[in-house]
C-alpha angles and dihedrals in degrees: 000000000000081000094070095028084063090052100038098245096118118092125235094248075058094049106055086045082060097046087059102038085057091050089046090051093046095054085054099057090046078055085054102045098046087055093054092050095049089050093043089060097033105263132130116277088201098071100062115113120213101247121223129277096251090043093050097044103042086065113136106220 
């Protein structure tokens, strides 16, 4: 699917799809990170909270 977003050939109805699909990814990841940090200072990785979309994706990084 970013193939052919790259190239236009989604449609907007695609596009939108691909837009939350990223955002749903990138939540995951934050999950992932913030269990990893937990485990990597002895805490407990069971207690992280997935964190909202706008949260996740207004980051700066």
């Amino acid at each position: 699917m970013r193939e052919h977003g790259d190239s236009g050939k989604l449609t907007a109805q695609d596009r939108l799809r691909l837009e939350e699909v990223q955002v749903q990814l990138d939540r995951y990841f934050d999950l992932l990170r913030q269990r990893r940090a937990r485990e990597e200072f002895g805490q407990d990785p069971d207690v992280v909270h997935m964190r909202s979309a706008d949260t996740v994706e207004h980051y700066q990084q």
